[in-house]
N, C-alpha and C positions, 0 to 999 in steps of 0.2 A: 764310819770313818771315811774322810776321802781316801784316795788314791795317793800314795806318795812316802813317807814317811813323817811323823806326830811322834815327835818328843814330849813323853807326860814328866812330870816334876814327881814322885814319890816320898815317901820320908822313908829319908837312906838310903836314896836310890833312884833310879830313871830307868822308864821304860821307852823300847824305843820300834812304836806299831810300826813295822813296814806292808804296804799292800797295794797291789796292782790287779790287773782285773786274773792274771792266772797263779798268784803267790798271794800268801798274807801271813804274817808272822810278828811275833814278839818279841826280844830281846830284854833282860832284865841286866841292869849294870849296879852293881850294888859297892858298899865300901870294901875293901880287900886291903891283903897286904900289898901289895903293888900299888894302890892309889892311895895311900892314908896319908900323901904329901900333896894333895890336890883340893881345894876348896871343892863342898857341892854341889856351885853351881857349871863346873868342867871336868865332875867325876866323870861324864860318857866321853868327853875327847879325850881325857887321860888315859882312862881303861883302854879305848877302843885302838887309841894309837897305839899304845905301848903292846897291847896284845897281837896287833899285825905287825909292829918291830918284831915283836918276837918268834913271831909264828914262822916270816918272811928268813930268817936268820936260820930258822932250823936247817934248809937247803933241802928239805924232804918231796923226792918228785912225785909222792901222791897230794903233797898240800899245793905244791905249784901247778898240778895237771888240774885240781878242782880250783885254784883259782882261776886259771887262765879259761876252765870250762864255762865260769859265770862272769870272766871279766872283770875280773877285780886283779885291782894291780894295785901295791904300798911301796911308796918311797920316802926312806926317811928324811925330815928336811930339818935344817938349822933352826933352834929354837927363839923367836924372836922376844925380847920384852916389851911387854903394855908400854906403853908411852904412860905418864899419867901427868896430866898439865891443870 
């Protein structure tokens, strides 16, 4: 696998490699109650948002002291619709 992040397609699910030359890891996003409103092909931006909405929302200063440790930062934005022409 390169370097970077590889979104595989699974059935019922996506996996999502991340790896870099000192990290490498897997991620598995599977259908849940929380996404059962989301087509297959956006179950990982559904999950993945709505789980850092939520996560971000708790206000818990060990979840904001490890994100801020690895740089990750969630702001929730307006949800736009597909154009579809």
């Amino acid at each position: 696998m390169a370097y970077g992040i590889t979104i595989k397609h699974d059935h019922g699910g996506k996996r999502l490699e991340m790896q870099c030359p000192h990290q490498n890891g897997l991620l598995y996003v599977a259908p849940s109650q929380g996404s059962w409103v989301c087509s297959e092909d956006n179950l990982h931006a559904h999950a993945l948002a709505g789980f850092f909405k939520e996560l971000a929302r708790l206000q818990n200063p060990q979840v904001k002291e490890l994100m801020q440790r690895w740089g990750i930062y969630y702001r929730e934005r307006v949800v736009e619709r597909e154009e579809q022409g």
